[in-house]
DRENSEGU-946356 format. One record per residue (C-alpha): residue number from 1; residue in three letters; x, y, z. Coordinates in nm, 3 decimals, always signed. Layout:
BEGIN
+-----+---------+---------+---------+---------+
| num | residuo |    east |   north |      up |
+-----+---------+---------+---------+---------+
| NUM |     ala |       X |       Y |       Z |
...
+-----+---------+---------+---------+---------+
//
This chain:
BEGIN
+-----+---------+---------+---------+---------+
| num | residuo |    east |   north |      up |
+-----+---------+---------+---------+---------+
|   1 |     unk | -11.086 |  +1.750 |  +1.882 |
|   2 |     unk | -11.089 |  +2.137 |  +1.790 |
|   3 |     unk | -10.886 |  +2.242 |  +1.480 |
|   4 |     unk | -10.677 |  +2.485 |  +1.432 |
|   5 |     unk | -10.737 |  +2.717 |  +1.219 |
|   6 |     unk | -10.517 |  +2.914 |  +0.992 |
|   7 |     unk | -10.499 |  +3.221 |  +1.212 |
|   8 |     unk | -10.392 |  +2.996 |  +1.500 |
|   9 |     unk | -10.045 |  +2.857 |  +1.348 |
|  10 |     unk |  -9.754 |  +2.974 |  +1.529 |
|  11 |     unk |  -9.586 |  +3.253 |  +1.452 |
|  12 |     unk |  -9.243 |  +3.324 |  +1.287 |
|  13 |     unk |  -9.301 |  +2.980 |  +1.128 |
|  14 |     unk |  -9.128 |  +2.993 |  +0.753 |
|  15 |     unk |  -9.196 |  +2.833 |  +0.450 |
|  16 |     unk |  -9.180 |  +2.432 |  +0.414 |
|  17 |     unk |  -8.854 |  +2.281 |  +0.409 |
|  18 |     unk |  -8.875 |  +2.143 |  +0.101 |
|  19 |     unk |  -8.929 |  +2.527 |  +0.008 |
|  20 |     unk |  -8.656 |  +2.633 |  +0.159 |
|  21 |     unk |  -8.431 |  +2.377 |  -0.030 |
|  22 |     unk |  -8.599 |  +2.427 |  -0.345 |
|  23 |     unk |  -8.459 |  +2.830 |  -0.298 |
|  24 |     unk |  -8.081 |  +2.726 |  -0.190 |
|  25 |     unk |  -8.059 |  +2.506 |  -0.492 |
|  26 |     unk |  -8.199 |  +2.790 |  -0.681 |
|  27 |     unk |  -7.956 |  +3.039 |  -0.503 |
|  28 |     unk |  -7.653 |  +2.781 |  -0.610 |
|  29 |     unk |  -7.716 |  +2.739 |  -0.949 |
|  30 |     unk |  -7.739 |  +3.114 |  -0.999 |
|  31 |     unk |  -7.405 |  +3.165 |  -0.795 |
|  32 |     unk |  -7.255 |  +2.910 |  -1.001 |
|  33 |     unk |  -7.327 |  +3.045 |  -1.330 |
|  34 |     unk |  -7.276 |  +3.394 |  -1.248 |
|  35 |     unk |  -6.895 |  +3.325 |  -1.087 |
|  36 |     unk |  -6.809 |  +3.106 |  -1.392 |
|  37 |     unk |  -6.914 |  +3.351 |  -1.647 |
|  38 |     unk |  -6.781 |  +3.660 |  -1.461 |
|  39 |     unk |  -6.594 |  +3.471 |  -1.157 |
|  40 |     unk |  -6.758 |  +3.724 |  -0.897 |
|  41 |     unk |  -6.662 |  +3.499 |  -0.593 |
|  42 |     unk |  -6.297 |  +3.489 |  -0.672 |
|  43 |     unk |  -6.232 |  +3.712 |  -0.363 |
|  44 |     unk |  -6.449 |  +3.537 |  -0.180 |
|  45 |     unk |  -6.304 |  +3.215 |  -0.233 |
|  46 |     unk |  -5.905 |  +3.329 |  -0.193 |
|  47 |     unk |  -6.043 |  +3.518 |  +0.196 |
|  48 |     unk |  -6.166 |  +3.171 |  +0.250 |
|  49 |     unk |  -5.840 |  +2.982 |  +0.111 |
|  50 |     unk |  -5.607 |  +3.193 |  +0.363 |
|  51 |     unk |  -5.910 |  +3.140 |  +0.655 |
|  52 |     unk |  -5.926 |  +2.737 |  +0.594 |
|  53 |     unk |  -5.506 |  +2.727 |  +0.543 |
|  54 |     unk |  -5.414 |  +2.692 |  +0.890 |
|  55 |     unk |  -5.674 |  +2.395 |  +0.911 |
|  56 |     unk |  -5.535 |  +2.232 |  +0.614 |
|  57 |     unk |  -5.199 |  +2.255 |  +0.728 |
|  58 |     unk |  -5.283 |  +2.124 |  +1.077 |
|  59 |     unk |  -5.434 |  +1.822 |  +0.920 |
|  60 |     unk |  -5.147 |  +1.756 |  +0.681 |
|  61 |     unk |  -4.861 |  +1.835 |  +0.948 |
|  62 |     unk |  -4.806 |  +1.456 |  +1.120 |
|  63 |     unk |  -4.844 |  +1.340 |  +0.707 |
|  64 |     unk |  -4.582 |  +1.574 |  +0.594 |
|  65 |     unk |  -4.325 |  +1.537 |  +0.972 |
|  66 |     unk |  -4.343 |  +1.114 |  +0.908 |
|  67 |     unk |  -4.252 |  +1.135 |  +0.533 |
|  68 |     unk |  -4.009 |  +1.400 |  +0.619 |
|  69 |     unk |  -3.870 |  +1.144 |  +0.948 |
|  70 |     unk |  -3.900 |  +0.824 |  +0.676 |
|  71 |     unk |  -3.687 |  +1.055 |  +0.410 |
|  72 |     unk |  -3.440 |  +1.159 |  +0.684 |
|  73 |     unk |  -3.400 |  +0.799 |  +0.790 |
|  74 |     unk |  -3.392 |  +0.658 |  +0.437 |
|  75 |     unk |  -3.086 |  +0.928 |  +0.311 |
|  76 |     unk |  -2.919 |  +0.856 |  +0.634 |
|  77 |     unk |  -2.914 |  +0.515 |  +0.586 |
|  78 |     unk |  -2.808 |  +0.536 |  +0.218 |
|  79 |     unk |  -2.526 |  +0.815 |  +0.349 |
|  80 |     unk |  -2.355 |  +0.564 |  +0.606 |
|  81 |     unk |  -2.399 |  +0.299 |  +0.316 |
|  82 |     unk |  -2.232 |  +0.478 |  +0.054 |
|  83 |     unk |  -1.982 |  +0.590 |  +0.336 |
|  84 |     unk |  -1.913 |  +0.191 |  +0.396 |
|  85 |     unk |  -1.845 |  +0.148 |  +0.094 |
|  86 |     unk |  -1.660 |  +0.452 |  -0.020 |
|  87 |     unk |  -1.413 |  +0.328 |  +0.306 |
|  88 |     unk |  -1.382 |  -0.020 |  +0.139 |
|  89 |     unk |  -1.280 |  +0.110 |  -0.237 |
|  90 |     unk |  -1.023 |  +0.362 |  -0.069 |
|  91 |     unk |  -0.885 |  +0.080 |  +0.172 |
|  92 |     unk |  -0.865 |  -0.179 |  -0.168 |
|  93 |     unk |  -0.660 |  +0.119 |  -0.363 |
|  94 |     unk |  -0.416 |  +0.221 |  -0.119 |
|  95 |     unk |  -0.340 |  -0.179 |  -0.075 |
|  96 |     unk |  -0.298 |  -0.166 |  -0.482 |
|  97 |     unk |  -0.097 |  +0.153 |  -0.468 |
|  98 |     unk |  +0.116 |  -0.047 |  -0.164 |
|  99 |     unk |  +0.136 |  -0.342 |  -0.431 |
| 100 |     unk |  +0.227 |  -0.112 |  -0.671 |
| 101 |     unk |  +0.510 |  +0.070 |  -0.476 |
| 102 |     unk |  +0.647 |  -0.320 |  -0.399 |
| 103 |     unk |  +0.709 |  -0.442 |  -0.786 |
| 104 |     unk |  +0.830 |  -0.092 |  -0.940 |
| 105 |     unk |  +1.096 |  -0.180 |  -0.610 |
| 106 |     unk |  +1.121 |  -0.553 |  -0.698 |
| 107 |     unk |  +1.156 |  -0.432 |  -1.084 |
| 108 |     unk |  +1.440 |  -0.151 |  -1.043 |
| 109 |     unk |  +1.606 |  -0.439 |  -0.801 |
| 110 |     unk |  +1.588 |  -0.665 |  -1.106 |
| 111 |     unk |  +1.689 |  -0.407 |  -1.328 |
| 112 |     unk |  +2.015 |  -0.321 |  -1.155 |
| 113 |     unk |  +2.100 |  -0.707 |  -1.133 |
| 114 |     unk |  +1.988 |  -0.733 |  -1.532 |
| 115 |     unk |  +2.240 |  -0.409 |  -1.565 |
| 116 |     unk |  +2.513 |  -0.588 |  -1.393 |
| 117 |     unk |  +2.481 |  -0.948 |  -1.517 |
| 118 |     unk |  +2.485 |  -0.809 |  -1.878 |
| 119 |     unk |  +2.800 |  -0.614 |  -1.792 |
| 120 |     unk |  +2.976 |  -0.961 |  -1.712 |
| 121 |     unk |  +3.141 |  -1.231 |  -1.936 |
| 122 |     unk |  +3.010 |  -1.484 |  -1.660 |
| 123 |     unk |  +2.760 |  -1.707 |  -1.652 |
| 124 |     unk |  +2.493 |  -1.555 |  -1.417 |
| 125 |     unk |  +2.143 |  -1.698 |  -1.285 |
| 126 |     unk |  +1.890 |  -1.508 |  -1.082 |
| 127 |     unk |  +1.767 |  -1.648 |  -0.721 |
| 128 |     unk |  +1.569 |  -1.532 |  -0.513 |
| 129 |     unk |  +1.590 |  -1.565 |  -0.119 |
| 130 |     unk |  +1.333 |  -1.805 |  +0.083 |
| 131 |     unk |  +1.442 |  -1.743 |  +0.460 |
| 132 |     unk |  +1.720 |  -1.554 |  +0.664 |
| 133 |     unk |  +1.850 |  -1.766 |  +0.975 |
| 134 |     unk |  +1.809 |  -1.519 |  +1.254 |
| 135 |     unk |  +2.064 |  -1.634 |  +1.434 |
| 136 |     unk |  +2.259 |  -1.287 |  +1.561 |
| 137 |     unk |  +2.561 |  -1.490 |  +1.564 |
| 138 |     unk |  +2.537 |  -1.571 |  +1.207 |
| 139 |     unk |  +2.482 |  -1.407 |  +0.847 |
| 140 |     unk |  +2.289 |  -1.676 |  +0.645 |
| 141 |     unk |  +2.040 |  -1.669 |  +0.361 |
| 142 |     unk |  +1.846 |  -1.992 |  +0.154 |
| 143 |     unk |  +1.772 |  -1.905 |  -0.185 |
| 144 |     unk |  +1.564 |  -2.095 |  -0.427 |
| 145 |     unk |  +1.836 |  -2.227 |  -0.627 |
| 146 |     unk |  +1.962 |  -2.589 |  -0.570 |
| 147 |     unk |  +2.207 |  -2.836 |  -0.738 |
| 148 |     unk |  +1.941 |  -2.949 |  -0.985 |
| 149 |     unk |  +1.986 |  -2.561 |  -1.132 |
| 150 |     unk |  +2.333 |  -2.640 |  -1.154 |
| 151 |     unk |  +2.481 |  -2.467 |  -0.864 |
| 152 |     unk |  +2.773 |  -2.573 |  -0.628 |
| 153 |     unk |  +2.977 |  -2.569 |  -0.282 |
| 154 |     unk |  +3.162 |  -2.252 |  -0.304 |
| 155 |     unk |  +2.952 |  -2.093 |  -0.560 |
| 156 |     unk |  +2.985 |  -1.721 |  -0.569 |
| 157 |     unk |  +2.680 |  -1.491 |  -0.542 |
| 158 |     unk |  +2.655 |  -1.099 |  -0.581 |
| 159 |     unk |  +2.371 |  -0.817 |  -0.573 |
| 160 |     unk |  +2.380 |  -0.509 |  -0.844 |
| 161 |     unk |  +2.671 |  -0.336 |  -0.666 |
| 162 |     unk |  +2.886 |  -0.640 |  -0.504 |
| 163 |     unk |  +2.963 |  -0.951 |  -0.338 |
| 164 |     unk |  +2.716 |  -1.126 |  -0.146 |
| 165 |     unk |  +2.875 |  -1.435 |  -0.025 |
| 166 |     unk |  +2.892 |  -1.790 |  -0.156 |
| 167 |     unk |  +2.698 |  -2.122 |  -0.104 |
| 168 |     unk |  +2.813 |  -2.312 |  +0.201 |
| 169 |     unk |  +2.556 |  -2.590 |  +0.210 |
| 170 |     unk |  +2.343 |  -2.740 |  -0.111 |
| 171 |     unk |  +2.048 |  -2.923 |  -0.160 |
| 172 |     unk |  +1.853 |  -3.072 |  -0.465 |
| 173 |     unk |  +1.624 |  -2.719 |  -0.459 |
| 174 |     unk |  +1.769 |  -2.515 |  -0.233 |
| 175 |     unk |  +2.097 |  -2.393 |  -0.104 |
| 176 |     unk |  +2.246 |  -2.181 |  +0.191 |
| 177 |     unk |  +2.451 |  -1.869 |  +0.167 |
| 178 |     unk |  +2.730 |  -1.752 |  +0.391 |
| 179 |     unk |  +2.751 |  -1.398 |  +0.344 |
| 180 |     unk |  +3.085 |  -1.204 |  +0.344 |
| 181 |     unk |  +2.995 |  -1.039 |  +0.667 |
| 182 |     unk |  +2.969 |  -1.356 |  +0.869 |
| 183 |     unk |  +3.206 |  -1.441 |  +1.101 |
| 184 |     unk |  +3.360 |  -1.701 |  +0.976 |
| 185 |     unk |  +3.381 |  -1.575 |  +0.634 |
| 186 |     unk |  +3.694 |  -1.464 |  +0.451 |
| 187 |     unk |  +3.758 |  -1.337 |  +0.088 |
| 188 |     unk |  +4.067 |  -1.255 |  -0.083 |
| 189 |     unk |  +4.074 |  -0.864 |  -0.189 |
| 190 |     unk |  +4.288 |  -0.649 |  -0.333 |
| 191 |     unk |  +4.328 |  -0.282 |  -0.361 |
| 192 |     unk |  +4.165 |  -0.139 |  -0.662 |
| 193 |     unk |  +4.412 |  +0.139 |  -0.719 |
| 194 |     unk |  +4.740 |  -0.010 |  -0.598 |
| 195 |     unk |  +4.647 |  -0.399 |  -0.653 |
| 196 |     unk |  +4.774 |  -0.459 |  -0.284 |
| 197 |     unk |  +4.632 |  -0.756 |  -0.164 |
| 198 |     unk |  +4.474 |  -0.896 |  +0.182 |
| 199 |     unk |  +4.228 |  -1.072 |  +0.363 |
| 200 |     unk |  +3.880 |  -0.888 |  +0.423 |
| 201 |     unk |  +3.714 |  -1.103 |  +0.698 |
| 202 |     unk |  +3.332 |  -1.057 |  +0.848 |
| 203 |     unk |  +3.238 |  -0.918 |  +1.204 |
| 204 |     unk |  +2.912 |  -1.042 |  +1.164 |
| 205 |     unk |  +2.760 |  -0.698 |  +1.178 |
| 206 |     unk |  +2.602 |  -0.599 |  +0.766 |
| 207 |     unk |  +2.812 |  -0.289 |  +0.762 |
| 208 |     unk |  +3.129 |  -0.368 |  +0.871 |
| 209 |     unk |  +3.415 |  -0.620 |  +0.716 |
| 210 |     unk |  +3.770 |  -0.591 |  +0.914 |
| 211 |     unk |  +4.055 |  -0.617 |  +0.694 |
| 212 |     unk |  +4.350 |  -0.770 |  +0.959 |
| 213 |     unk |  +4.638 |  -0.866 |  +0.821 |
| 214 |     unk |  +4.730 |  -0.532 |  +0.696 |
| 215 |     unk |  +5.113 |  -0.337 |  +0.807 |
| 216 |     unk |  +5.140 |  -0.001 |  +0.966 |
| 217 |     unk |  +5.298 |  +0.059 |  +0.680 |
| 218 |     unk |  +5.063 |  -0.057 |  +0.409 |
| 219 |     unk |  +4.940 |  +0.174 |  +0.117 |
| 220 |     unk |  +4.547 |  +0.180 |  +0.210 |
| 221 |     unk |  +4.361 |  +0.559 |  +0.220 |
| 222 |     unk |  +4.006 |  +0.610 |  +0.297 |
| 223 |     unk |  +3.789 |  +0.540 |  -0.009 |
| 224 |     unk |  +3.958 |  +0.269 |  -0.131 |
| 225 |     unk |  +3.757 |  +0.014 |  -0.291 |
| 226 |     unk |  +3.816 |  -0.337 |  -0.227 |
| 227 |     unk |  +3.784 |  -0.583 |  -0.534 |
| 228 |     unk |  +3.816 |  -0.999 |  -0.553 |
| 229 |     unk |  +4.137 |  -1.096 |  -0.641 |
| 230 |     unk |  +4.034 |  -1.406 |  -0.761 |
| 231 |     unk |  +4.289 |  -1.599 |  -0.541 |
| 232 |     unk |  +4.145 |  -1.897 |  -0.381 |
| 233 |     unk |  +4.000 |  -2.010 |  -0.670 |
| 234 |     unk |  +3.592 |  -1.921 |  -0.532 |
| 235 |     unk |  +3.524 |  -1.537 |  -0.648 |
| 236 |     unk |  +3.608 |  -1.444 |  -1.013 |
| 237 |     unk |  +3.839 |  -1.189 |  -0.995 |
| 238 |     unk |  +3.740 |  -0.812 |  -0.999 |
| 239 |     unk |  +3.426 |  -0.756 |  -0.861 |
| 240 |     unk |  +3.383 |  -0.493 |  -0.595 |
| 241 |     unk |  +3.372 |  -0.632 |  -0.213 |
| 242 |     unk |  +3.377 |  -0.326 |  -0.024 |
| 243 |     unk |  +3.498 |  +0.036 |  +0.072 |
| 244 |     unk |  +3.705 |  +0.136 |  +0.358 |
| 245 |     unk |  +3.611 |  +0.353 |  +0.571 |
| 246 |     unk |  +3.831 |  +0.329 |  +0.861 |
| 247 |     unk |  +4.221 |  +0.331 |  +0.992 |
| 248 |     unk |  +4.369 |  +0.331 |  +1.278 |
| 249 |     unk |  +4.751 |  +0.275 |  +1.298 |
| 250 |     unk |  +4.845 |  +0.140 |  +1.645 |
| 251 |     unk |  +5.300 |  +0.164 |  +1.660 |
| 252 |     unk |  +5.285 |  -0.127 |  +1.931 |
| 253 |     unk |  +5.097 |  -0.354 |  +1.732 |
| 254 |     unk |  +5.229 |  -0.480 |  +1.442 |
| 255 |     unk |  +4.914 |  -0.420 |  +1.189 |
| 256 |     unk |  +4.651 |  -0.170 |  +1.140 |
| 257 |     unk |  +4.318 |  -0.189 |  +1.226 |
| 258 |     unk |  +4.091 |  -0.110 |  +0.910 |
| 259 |     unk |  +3.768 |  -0.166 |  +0.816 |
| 260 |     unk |  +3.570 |  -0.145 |  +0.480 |
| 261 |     unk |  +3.188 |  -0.126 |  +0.430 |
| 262 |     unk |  +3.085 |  -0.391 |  +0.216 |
| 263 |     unk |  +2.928 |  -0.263 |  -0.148 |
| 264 |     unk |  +2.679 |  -0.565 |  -0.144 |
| 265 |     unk |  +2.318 |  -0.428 |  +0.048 |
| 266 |     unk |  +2.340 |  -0.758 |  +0.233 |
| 267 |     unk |  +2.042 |  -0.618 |  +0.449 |
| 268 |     unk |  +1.843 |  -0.529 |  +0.198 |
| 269 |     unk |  +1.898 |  -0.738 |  -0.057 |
| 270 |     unk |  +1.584 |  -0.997 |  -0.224 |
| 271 |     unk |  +1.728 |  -1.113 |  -0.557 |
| 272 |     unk |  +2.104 |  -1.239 |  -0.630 |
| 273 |     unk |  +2.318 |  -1.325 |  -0.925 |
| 274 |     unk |  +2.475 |  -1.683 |  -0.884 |
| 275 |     unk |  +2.791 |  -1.680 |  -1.100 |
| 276 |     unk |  +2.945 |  -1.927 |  -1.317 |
| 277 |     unk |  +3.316 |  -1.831 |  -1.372 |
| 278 |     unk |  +3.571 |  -1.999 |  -1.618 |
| 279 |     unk |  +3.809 |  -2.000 |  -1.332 |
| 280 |     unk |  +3.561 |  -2.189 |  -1.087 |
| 281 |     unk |  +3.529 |  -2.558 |  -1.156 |
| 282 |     unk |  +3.192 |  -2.719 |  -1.033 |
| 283 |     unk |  +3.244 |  -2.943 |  -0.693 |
+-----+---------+---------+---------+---------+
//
């Protein structure tokens, strides 16, 4: 075989390869130490930072979209959370402030009836009411107070402005109360400013007590309150009963028709005074 000699090597051949890489690493180096000692390729470098940018960003964009979904997820999540739970404390505190509204109620109730029982020479006890027979026909209230308290048939009971009624059945722990608006009830009164005396009987409705057995002619205005006169023997006498509020004088019958409004909240009331009186002797 023929060889080729120097003169036949193909031209536009360069130098060897490892040559060539012998030069770039030369090339490097240099660049390397000139740009650190006098940072020529600083330009270079930022044209090539803003070129490669849109590249970098590209690559990082589905990185930077899922944290940003997991973030968006994660303070969502925490949002409704804290929302939850904000909705539980403010549901707790208004049912404390509801609470709250009940006993300062419960305590100015029990304040009035302290107020009243110390204003009386009688013995008083406080009860408190268990059930109200819903009977429309009938005004009737069981109270926690029974004969092993020391209560009795006919005992009177009254609020912190009036009378309330009086026991009408008892039991060992409990006891019922006929109020003074109840039908069948009746209570002796008598006029606080003239002393007259009646009969004030119930009509069964909490706001009305009809006083019968009254003349034409008897002394009774508008306003007049209505104490117990103590006849009978049940209610000490002078406590307040009612207030009347209405007369109507009828010439062909032979007694007026007036009405008082009882001074007792019978229906509101939740705490009573049972009273002991000198006068009433236990049955």
């Amino acid at each position: 075989m023929a060889r080729l000699k120097p003169k036949d090597v193909l031209p536009g051949r360069g130098p060897a390869l490892g040559t060539r890489l012998f030069l770039l690493l030369a090339c490097s180096i240099l660049l390397m130490v000139l740009d650190s000692r006098e940072n020529h390729l600083q330009s270079i470098r930022s044209k090539l930072n803003i070129a490669v940018y849109p590249i970098q960003a590209a690559v990082d964009l589905p990185f930077s979209v899922a944290d940003w979904i997991s973030t968006s997820l994660s303070s969502r999540r925490q949002l409704l959370a804290e929302n939850e739970d904000l909705r539980r404390q403010q549901l707790r505190s208004d049912a404390s402030v509801q609470k709250m509204i009940a006993i300062e109620a419960e305590n100015a109730r029990l304040r009035a009836l302290m107020d009243t029982a110390a204003l009386m020479t009688d013995r008083t006890m406080v009860a408190e009411i268990m059930a109200i027979d819903l009977n429309p026909y009938r005004r009737l209230l069981t109270i926690n107070k029974g004969s092993s308290a020391g209560t009795y048939r006919g005992q009177a009971l009254v609020d912190a402005f009036g009378i309330v009624g009086q026991i009408s059945d008892l039991g060992p722990l409990s006891s019922q109360v006929l109020l003074i608006s109840d039908p069948e009830h009746a209570v002796p009164v008598e006029v606080n400013r003239n002393g007259l005396r009646t009969i004030a009987v119930g009509t069964g409705d909490a706001q009305t007590l009809n006083l019968p057995f009254l003349p034409n002619n008897a002394d009774i205005r508008l306003g007049d309150l209505l104490v117990t006169s103590g006849l009978g023997g049940v209610f000490p006498a002078g406590y307040p009963v009612a207030e009347v509020n209405n007369i109507e004088i009828d010439p062909s019958r032979p007694f007026a028709h007036v009405e008082a409004a009882p001074a007792a909240e019978l229906d509101k009331v939740r705490e009573l005074l049972l009273i002991w009186s000198g006068d009433v002797q236990e049955q």
